[in-house]
N, C-alpha and C positions, 0 to 999 in steps of 0.2 A: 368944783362943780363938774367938772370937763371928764375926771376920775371916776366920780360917782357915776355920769352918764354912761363911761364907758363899760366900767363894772358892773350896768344893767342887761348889757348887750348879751342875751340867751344864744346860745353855744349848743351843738349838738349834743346827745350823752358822749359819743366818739373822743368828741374835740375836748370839751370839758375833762374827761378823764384822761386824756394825751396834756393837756396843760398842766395837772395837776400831779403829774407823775414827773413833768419838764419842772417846777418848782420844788418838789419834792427831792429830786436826785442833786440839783444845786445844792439844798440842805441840808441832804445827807453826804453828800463831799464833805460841806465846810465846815458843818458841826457833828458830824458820826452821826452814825445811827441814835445811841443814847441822848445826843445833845439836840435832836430834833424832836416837836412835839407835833402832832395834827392841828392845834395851836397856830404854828407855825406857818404849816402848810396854806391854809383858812386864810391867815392875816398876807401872807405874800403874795397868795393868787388874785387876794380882792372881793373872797366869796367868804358866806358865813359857813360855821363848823358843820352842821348838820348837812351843808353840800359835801364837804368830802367826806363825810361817813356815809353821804348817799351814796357814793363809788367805789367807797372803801372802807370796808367795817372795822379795820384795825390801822395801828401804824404798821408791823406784821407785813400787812393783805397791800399797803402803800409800797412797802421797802418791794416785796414777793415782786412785785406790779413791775417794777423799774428794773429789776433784778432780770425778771424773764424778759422784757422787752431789750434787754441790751444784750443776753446770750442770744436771742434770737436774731439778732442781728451779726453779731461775731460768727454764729453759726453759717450764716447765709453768706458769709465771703470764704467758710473754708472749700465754697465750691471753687473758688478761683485758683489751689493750688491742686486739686481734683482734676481740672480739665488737663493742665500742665502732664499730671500724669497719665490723663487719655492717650496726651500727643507724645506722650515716649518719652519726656525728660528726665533726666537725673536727678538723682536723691538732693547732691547743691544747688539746682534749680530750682527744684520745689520747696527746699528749705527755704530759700531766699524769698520768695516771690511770698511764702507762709508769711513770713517775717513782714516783708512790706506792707500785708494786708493788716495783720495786726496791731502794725505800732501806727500805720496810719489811722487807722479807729481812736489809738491814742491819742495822737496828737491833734486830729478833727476834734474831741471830746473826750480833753480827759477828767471832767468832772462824774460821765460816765461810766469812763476804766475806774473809776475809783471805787462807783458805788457797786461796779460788778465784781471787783477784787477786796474790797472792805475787812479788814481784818479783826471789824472787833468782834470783843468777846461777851457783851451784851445782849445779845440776841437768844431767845426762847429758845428751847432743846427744839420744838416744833419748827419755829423758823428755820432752825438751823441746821435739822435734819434737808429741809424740801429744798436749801441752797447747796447742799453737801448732793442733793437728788438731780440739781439743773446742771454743778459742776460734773458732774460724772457723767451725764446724757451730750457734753459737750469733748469731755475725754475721749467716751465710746467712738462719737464724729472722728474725733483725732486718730483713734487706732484704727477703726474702718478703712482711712487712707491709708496709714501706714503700713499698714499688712499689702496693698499693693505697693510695697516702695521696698519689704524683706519678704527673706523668706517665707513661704505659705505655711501657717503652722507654727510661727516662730512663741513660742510661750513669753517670749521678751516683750512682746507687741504691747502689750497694754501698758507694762511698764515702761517702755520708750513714751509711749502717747502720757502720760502722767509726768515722765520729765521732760518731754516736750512742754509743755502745758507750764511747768514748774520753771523752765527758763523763760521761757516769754513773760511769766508774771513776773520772777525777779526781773528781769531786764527792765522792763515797764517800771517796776518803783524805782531802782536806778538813773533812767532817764528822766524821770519826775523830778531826783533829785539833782539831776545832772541836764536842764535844757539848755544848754550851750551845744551840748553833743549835738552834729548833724543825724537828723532820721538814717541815712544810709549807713553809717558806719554803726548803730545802733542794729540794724539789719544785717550788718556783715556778721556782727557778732552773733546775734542769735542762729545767722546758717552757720558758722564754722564752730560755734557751741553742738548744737544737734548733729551736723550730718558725718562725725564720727562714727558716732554709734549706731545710727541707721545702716553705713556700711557696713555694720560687722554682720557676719554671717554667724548662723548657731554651728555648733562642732555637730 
């Protein structure tokens, strides 16, 4: 009875679709994208189906939904190794301090890392074009810094920022598979992985 009252309890559109995006990325952690239905979503949140097509007209526009809301977030901490470089630091400084932001996201939430890094191959050319469009607008972030951290002009920039991006993600599934590892030395590695090749200069 106690449930039922509680699942009567009217929720802003805000909160409602913030809930339902926090149920949804749990289920797409646990069961992939393919192993999750809106079905699903409906029956864990407590609300009936026609609620979560009221917020979200696809599974698609649900996965899209959880996808942006957690680059946008990762996005919003690459300010913190941006200031480091206002204040004059080194390329091993800022690689570091990168590293810490990141894998701390991880390990606060990493049923999130998972639905932002998600590998399968289930997904509509459509979907998977616009997650191929959020990862890239997140790359671009990475190289904007980067280019203050080498040479101006460096044609390597983008490509550093893509294997920036491509160690932190393997290291992320690594330590997923490895949570014994302490976070620091997880961090150690991803700055003395990258800031080789930052310091190299173009001829």
């Amino acid at each position: 009875m106690g449930s039922q009252v509680e699942r009567r309890i009217r929720m802003t559109r805000e909160t409602r679709g913030a809930q339902l995006l926090d149920v949804a990325e749990g289920l797409f952690a646990a069961q992939g994208f393919e192993g999750t239905s809106m079905d699903d979503i409906a029956r864990l949140a407590g609300v009936s189906r026609p609620t979560v097509y009221h917020h979200y007209a696809t599974k698609d526009a649900v996965y899209l939904a959880c996808v942006r809301r957690a680059r946008a977030e990762l996005e919003d901490k690459i300010r913190e190794p941006e200031q480091l470089i206002e204040s004059g630091a080194d390329v091993a400084a800022v690689m570091e301090r990168a590293g810490e932001v990141f894998f701390a996201l991880l390990e606060r939430d990493p049923q999130r890392w998972m639905v932002l890094f998600n590998p399968s191959i289930a997904l509509s050319k459509e979907l998977a074009d616009q997650l191929t469009e959020l990862r890239r607008h997140t790359i671009l972030r990475i190289a904007a810094m980067l280019t203050r951290l080498t040479t101006p002009d460096d044609p390597r920039t983008l490509a550093f920022a893509y294997a920036v991006s491509g160690v932190g993600e393997q290291l992320g599934r690594w330590w997923l598979a490895n949570p014994a590892t302490p976070r620091a030395q997880v961090v150690t590695l991803f700055r003395d992985f990258t800031t080789p090749a930052l310091t190299t200069r173009a001829d």
